[in-house]
C-alpha positions as CSV (number, residue, x, y, z in Angstrom):
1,X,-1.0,69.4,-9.0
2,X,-2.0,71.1,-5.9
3,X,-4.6,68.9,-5.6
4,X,-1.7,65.6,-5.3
5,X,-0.5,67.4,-2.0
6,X,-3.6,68.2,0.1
7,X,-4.0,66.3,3.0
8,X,-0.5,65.0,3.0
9,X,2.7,65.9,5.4
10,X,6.1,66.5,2.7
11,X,8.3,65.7,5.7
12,X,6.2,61.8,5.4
13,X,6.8,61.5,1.7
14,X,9.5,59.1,1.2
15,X,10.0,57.4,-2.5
16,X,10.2,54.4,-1.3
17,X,12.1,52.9,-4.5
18,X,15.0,55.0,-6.1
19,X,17.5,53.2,-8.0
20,X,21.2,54.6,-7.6
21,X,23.2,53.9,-10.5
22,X,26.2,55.0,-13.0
23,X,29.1,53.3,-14.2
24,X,31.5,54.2,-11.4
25,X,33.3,57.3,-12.7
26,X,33.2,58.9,-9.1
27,X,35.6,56.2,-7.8
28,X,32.5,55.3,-5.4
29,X,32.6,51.7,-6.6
30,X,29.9,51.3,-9.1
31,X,30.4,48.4,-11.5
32,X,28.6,47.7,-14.9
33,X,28.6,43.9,-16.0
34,X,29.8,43.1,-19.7
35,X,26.8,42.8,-20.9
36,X,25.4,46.2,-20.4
37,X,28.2,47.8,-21.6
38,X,28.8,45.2,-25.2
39,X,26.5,45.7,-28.3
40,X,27.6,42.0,-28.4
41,X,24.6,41.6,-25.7
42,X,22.2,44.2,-27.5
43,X,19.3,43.8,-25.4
44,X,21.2,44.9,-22.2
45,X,23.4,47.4,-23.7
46,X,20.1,48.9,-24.8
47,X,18.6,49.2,-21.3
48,X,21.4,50.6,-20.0
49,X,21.2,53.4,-22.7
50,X,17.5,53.9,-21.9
51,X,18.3,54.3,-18.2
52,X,20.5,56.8,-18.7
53,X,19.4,58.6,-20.9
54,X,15.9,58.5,-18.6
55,X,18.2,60.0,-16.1
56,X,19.8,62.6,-18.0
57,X,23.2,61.5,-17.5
58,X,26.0,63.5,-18.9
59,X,28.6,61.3,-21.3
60,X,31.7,63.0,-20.3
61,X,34.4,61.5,-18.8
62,X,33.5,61.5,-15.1
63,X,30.7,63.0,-15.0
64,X,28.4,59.7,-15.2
65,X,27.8,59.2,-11.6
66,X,27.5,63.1,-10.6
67,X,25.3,64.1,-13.0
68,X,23.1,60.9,-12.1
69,X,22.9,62.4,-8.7
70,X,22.3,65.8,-9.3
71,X,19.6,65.3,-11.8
72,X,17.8,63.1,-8.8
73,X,18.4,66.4,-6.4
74,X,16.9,68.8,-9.6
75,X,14.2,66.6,-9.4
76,X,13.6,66.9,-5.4
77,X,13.7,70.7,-6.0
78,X,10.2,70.5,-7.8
79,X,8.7,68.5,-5.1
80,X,7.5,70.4,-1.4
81,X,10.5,70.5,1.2
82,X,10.9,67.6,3.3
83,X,10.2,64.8,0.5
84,X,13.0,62.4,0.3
85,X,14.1,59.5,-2.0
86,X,15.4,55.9,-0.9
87,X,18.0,55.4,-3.0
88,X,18.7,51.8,-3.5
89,X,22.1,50.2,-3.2
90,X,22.5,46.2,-5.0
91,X,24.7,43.8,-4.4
92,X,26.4,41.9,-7.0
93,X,25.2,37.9,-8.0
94,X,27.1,35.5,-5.5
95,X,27.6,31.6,-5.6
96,X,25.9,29.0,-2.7
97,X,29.7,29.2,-1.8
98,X,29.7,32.6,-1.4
99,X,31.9,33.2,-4.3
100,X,31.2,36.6,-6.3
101,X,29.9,36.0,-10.3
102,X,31.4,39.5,-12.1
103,X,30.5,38.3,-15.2
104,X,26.8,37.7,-14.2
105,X,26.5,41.0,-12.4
106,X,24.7,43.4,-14.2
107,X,25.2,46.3,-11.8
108,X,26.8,46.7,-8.7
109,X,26.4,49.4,-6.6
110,X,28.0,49.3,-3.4
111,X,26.3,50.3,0.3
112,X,29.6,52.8,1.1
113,X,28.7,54.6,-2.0
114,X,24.9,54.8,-1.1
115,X,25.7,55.5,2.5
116,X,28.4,58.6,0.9
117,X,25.5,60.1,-1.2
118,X,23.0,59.9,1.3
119,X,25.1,61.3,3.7
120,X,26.4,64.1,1.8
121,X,22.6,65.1,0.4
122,X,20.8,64.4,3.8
123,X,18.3,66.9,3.0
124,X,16.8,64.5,-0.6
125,X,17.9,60.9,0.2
126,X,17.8,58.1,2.4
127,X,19.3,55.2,1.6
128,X,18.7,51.2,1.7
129,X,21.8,49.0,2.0
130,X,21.8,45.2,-0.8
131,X,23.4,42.3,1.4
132,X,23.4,38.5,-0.9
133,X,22.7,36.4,1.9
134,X,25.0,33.7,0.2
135,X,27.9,36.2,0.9
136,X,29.8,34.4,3.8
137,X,30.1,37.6,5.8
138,X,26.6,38.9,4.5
139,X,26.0,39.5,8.9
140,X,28.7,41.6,9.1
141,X,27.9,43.5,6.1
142,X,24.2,43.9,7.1
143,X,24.9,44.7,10.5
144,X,28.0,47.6,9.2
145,X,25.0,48.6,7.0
146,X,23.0,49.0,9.7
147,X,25.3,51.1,11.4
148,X,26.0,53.4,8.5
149,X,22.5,54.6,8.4
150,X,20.3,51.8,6.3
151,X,16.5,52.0,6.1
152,X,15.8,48.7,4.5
153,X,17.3,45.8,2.8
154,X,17.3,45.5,-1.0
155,X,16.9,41.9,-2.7
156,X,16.3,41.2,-7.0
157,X,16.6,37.3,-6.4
158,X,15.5,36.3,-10.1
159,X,18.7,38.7,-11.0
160,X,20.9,38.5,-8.0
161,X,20.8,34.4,-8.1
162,X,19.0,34.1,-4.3
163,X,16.6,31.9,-3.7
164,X,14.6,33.1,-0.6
165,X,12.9,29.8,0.1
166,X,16.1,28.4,0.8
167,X,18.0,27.7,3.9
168,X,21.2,29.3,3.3
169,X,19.0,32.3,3.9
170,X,18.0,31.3,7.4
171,X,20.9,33.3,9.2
172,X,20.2,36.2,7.5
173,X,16.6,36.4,8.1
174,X,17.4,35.9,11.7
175,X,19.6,38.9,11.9
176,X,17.1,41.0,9.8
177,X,14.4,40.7,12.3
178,X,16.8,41.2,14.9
179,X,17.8,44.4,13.5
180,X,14.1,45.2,12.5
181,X,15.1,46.1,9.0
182,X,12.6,45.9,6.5
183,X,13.3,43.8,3.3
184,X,12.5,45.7,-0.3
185,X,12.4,42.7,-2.9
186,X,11.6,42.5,-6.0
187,X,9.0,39.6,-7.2
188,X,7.6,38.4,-10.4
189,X,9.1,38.6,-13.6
190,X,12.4,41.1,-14.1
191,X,12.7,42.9,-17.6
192,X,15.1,45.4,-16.6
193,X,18.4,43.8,-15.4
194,X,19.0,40.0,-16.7
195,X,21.5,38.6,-14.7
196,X,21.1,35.5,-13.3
197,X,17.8,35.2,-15.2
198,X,15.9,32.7,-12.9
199,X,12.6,33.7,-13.1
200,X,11.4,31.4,-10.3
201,X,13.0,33.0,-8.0
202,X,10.5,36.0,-8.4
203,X,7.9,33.2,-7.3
204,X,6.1,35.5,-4.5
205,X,5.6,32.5,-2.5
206,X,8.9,32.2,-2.1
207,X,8.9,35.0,0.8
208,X,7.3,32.4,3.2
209,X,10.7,31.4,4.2
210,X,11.2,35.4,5.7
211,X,7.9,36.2,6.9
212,X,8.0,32.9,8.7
213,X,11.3,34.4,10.3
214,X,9.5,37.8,11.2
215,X,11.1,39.6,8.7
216,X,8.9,42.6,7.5
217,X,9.1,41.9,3.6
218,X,8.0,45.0,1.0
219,X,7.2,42.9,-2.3
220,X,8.3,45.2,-5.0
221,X,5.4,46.4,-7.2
222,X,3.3,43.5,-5.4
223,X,4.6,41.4,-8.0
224,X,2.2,42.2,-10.4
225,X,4.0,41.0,-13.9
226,X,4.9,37.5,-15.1
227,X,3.4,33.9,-14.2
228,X,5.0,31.4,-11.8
229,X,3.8,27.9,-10.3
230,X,1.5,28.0,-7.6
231,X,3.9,25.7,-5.3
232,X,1.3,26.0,-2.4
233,X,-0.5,22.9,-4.9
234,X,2.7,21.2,-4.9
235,X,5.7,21.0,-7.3
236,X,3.5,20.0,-9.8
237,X,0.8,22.7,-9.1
238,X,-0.7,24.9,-12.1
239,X,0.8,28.3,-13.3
240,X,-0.7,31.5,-12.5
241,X,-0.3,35.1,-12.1
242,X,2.4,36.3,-9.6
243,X,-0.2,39.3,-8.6
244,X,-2.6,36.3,-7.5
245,X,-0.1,34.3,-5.4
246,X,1.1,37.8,-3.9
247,X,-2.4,38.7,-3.0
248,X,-2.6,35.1,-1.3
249,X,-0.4,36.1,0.8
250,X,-1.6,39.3,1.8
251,X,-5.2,38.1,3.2
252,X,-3.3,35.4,5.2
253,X,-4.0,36.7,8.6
254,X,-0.7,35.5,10.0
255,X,1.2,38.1,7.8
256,X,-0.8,41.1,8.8
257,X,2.1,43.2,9.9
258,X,5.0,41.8,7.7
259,X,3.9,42.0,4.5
260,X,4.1,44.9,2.5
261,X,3.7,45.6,-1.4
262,X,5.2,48.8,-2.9
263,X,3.7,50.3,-5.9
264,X,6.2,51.1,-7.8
265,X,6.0,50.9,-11.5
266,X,2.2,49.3,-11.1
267,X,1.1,52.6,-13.7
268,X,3.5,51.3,-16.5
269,X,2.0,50.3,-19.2
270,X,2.4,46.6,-18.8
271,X,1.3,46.6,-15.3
272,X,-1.9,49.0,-15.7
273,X,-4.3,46.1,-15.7
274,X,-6.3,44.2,-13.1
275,X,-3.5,44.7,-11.0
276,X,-3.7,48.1,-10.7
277,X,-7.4,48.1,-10.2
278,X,-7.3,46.0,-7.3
279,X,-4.3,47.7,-5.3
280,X,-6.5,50.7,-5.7
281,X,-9.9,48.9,-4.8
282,X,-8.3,46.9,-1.7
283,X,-9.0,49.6,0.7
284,X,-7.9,47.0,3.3
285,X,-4.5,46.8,2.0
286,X,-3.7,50.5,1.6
287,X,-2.3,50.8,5.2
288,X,0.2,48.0,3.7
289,X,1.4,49.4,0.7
290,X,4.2,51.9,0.0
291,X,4.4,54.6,-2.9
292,X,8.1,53.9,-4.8
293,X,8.4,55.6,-8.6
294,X,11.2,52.9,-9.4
295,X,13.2,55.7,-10.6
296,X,14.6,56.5,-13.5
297,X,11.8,54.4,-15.2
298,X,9.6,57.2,-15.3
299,X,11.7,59.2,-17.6
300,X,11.9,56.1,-20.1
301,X,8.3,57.6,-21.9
302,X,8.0,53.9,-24.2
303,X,7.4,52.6,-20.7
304,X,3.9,54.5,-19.8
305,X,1.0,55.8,-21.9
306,X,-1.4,58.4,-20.5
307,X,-3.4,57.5,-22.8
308,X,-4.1,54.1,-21.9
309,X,-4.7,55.0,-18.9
310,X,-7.5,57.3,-19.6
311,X,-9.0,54.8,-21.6
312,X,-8.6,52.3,-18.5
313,X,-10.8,54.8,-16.6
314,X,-8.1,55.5,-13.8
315,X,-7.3,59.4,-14.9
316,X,-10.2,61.6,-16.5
317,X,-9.6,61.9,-19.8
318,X,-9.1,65.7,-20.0
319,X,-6.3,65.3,-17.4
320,X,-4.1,63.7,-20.0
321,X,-2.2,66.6,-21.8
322,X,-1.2,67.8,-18.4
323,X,0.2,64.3,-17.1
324,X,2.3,64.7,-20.7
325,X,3.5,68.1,-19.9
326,X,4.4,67.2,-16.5
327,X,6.5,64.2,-17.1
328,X,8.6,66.1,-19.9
329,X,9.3,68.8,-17.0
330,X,9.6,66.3,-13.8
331,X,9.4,62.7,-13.7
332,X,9.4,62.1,-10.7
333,X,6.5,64.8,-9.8
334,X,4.5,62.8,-12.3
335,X,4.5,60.2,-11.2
336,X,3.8,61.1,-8.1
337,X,0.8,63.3,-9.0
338,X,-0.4,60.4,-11.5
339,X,-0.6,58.3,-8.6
340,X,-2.7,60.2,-6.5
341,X,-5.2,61.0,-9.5
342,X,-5.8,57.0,-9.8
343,X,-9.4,56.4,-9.5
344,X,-10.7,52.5,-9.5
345,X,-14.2,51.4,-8.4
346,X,-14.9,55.0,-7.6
347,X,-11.6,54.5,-5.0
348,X,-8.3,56.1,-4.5
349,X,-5.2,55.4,-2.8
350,X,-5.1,56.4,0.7
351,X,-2.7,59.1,1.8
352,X,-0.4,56.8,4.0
353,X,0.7,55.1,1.1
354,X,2.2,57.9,-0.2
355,X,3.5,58.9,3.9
356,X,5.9,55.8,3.8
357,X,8.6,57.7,6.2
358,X,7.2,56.0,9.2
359,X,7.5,52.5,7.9
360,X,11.4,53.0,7.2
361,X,12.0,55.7,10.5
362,X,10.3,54.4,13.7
363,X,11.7,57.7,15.5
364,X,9.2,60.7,16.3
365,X,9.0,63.1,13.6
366,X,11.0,66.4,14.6
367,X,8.5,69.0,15.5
């Protein structure tokens, strides 16, 4: 555990992917969708149990949202002073006519009620504001967002019901790389929150349409689940593995500099393949990548297997019961150390992808 820390600054650790959730019993404006809260829609109402119970969330009456919070702040207790978490704000599912879908909204969380707890726990979190570009005033809200203290932009198209190839998107790219604010979104296949369900709009090559604007895009665990059409072949071009079409896009020259991958989640268990073993091998991408834990996933334990990953070769073997003991005291700290034991190819993640602050804060670090 020691060892995870050594050559690494705490005040550069940022978590780059921290999702902020409850069920809006803090009057902060947190809203559930029907389905996660009716065993008439089992397979959601049985996420949201998992996620909260991953987060140790207390039942009683409001207490939800606090005691979501305040488990994440436990959590930052057992980590060296000066790491923070990105907590993630997201928007609700919105029309092409910029009318709101409730009913298709899984979660909504609200950028005032990031902005509040970030504010009012300065010293664990940041926080990243969710804009649907659909939203006729989405400008307004990005730029207020902006204002308020946002580090980045938070996008789940195949969930939210945005297509990023499209040109309704075009304003809001435009003000993005005006404001310089980095876009955190989420491509390849989406178990956790349904939605919209479009799949296809996890297609990695949809980010052209950004990174064509100049907007610095973070693909969320470098889309490395799920299958989509290679569109770069045409409409009718063969379908292949989201990680292959992302890594397309990272050794196009032309994107050096605006494309991103964060590694959140990339040690689940469904993740852990090839994947894994080239993020880690790619020594030329490491100075592109961002650590996230994709929080409170690493407290769901069906999600991740030590043991698999020993087997894989990425942890030594006799590491394993302490990786099991860890993540039954801390999560998030094991994740964290988890991820800097990963060996590949006799390679290891660099240090600055765990020292993600300076992608998010562009001011000089306080001496």
């Amino acid at each position: 555990m020691r060892a995870a820390w050594d050559g690494l600054d705490a005040r550069k650790v940022w978590d780059s992917h921290c999702h902020l959730a409850g069920n809006g019993d803090s009057g902060g404006g947190i809203r559930l969708g029907p389905a996660m809260q009716s065993m008439r829609n089992p397979m959601q109402y049985a996420r949201r149990l998992f996620f909260t119970n991953a987060a140790c969330v207390r039942d009683e009456t409001g207490q939800v949202d606090q005691s979501y919070v305040e488990r994440m702040r436990a959590l930052t207790d057992g980590m060296p002073q000066g790491v923070k978490l990105l907590l993630l704000a997201f928007d609700a599912s919105v029309t092409t006519a910029g009318a709101v879908l409730r009913e298709q909204t899984s979660l909504y969380v609200p950028n005032s009620y990031a902005a509040q707890i970030a504010r009012r726990h300065a010293q664990s979190f940041e926080w990243a504001a969710s804009v649907h570009p659909y939203r006729r005033d989405c400008i307004e809200r990005l730029e207020a967002a902006v204002a308020q203290g946002a580090r980045a932009l938070k996008w789940l198209p195949a969930t939210m019901g945005m297509d990023p190839a499209s040109a309704l998107c075009d304003p809001f790219y435009a003000a993005l790389a005006r404001l310089d604010l980095p876009l955190i979104t989420h491509a390849g296949e989406e178990r956790a929150l349904l939605g919209a369900d479009a799949q296809e709009l996890g297609n990695p090559l949809r980010l052209r349409r950004a990174l064509d604007h100049s907007v610095r895009v973070v693909v969320a665990h470098c889309a490395s689940m799920g299958r989509n059409r290679d569109s770069d072949r045409g409409g009718y071009g063969p379908v292949v593995d989201n990680f292959a079409l992302f890594a397309r896009l990272m050794d196009e020259p032309r994107y050096a500099g605006r494309l991103y991958g964060d590694i959140s989640a990339m040690t689940q268990t469904a993740r852990a393949g090839a994947a894994l073993a080239q993020v880690i091998q790619r020594e030329d991408w490491h100075a592109r990548l961002l650590n996230g834990s994709d929080y409170p996933l690493p407290g769901v334990f069906p999600l991740y297997s030590v043991g698999y990953l020993a087997e894989l070769g990425y942890i030594e073997k006799s590491a394993a019961p302490l990786f099991k003991r860890l993540r039954e005291h801390n999560p998030l700290l094991f994740e964290f150390v988890l991820k800097r034991s990963l060996r590949s190819g006799g390679k290891r993640l660099a240090a600055g992808v765990f020292e993600t602050r300076a992608f998010f804060d562009k001011r000089a670090l306080p001496a």
